[in-house]
C-alpha positions in Angstrom: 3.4 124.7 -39.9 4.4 128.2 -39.3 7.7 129.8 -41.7 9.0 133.7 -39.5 10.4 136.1 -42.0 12.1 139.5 -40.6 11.7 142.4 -42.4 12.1 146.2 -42.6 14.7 148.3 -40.6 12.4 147.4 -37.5 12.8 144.2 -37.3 9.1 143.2 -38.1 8.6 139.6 -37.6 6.1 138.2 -40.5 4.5 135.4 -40.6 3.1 132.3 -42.9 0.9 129.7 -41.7 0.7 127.3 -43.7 -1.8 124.1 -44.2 -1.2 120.9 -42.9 1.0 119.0 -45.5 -1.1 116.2 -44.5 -3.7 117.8 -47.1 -5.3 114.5 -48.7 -8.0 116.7 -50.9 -5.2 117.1 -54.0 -5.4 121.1 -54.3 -2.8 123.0 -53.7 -1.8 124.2 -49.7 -3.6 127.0 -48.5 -1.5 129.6 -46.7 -1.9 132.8 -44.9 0.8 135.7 -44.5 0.2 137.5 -41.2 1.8 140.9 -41.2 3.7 141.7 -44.7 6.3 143.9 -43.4 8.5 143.4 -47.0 10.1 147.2 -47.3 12.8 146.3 -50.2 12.0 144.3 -53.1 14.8 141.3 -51.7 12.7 141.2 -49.0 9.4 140.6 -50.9 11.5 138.2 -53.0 11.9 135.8 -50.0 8.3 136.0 -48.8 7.0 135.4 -52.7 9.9 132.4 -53.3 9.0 130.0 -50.1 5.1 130.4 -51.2 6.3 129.4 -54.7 8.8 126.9 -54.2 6.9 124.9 -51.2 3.1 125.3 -54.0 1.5 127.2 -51.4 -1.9 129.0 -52.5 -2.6 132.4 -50.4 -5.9 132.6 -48.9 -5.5 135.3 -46.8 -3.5 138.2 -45.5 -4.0 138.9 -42.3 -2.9 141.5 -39.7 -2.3 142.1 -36.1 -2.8 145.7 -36.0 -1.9 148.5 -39.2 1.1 150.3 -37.9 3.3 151.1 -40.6 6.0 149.5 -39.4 3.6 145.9 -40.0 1.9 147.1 -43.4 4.9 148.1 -45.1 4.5 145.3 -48.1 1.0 145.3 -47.8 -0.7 146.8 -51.2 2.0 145.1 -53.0 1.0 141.7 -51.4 -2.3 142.2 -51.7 -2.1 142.8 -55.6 0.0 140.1 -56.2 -2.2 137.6 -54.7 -5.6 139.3 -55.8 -7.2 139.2 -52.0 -8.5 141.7 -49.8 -6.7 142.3 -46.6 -8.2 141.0 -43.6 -8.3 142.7 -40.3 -10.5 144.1 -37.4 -12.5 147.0 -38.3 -11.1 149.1 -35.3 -8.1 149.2 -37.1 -9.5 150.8 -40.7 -8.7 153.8 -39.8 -5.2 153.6 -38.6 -4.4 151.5 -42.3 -6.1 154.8 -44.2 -3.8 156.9 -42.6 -0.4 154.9 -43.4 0.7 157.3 -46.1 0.6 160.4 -43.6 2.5 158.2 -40.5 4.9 156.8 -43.0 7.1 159.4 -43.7 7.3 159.8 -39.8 8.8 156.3 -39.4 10.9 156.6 -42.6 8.7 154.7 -44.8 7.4 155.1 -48.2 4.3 153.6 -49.3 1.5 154.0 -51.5 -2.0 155.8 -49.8 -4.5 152.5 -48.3 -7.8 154.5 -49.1 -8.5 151.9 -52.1 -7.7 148.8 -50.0 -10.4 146.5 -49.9 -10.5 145.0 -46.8 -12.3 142.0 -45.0 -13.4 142.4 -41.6 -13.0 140.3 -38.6 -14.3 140.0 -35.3 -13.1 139.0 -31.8 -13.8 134.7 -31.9 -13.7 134.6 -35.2 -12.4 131.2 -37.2 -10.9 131.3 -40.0 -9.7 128.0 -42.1 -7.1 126.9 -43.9 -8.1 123.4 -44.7 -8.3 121.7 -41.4 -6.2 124.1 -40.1 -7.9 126.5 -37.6 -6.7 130.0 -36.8 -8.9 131.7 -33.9 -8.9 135.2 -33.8 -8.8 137.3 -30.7 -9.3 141.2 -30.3 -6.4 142.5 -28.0 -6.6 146.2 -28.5 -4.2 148.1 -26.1 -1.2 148.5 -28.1 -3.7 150.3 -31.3 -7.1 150.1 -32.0 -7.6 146.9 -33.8 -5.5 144.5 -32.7 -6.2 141.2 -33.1 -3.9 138.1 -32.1 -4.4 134.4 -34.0 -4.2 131.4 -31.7 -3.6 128.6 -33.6 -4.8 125.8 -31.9 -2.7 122.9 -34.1 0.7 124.1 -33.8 -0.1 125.3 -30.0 1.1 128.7 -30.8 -0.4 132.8 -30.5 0.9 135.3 -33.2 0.4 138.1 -30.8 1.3 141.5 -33.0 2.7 144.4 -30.8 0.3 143.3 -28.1 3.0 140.7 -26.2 6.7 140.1 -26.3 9.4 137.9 -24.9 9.6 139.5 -21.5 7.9 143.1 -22.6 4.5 144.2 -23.9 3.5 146.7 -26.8 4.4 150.3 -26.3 1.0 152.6 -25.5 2.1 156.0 -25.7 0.8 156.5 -29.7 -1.6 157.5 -30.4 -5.2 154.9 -29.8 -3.2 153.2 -27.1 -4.5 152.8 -23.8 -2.0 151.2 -21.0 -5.1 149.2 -19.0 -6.6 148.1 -21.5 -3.7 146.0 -22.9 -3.1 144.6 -19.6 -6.5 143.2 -18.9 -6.6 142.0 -22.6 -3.5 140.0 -22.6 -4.7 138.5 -18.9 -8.2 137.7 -20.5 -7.4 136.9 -23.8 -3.8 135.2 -24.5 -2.4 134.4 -20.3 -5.8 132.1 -20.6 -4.1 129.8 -22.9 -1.8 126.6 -22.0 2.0 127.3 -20.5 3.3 125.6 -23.3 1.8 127.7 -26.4 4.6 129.5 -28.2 4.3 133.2 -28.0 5.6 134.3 -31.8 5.5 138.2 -31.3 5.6 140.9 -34.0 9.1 141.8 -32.7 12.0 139.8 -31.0 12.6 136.3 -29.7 9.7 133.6 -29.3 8.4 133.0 -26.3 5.7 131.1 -24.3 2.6 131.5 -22.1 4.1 129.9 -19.2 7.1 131.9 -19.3 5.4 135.1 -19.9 2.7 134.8 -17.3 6.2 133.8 -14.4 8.5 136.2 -15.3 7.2 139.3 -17.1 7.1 142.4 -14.6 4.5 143.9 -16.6 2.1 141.5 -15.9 3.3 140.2 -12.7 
């Protein structure tokens, strides 16, 4: 099962995946929170409430890529559930430097240099229960990107890297415009027409649709 939250003034779409409710072993759900974009304490609030209220146990936070815009809630997230944040090691240094590109983007947050952080690597599993999240290195957009297939709900959380008719922006700094082509042909247009494309911004989508009708990868 998969819960989208929106948050910050760019529209970041976070999300929680959530173990099967199926779960026969009598502990608590496992869920992870990919992307926690809570700017405003509301927001947070929302995110926090649904774990709560459905018994949900965090097992990890995950992101798509550290861009400010997608870290926004993170050290506060991170403390409150008492885990490391995991993402690809590419993107460490982008997540160091938030404090410096936040005032930029009209952020505040606190400096990242203390973050612990668990790494992850292109074909990488991770579980939640039976619950199977694959992780794929789609850099492009940023160094570091990573995208999570998630083969049981026949869906890809795809970060900045692809959108509903659009792809992720290249022209900041780390990005690289052939790169992110080839890696969204190799690595997410290889995956059934009917997986859901839930992107970091914007509308859902699917494979089928996005390999037929967007002009960027036509």
């Amino acid at each position: 099962m998969i819960k989208r939250f929106t948050f910050n003034h760019f529209g970041v779409n976070c999300y929680l995946v959530m173990e099967d409710e199926r779960n026969s072993s009598g502990l608590p759900r496992q869920c992870a929170i990919v992307d926690p974009a809570a700017e405003a304490t509301y927001e947070e609030a929302q995110l926090t409430q649904y774990i709560e209220y459905h018994g949900l146990t965090p097992a990890f936070i995950l992101l798509t890529h550290a861009h400010i815009d997608h870290i926004a809630g993170l050290r506060s997230i991170c403390s409150r559930y008492h885990l490391p944040v995991t993402m690809h090691p590419d993107g460490v240094k982008l997540l160091r430097q938030a404090e410096a590109y936040a005032s930029i983007m009209g952020f505040e947050v606190e400096n990242m240099d203390g973050m612990e952080v668990r790494e992850i690597q292109d074909n990488d599993i991770l579980t939640l229960g039976e619950t199977k999240i694959e992780c794929r290195h789609v850099p492009g957009h940023c160094p570091g990107s990573i995208c999570y297939v998630l083969p049981g709900e026949e869906a890809v959380i795809t970060g900045d890297a692809l959108f509903q008719g659009s792809i992720g922006r290249t022209d900041l700094p780390g990005g690289n415009y052939p790169l992110l082509i080839e890696k969204i042909k190799s690595r997410l247009l290889t995956l059934p027409d009917d997986y859901a494309v839930l992107p970091g911004h914007g509308d859902t989508s699917t494979i089928g649709d996005e390999r037929r009708f967007n002009g960027f990868l036509l």
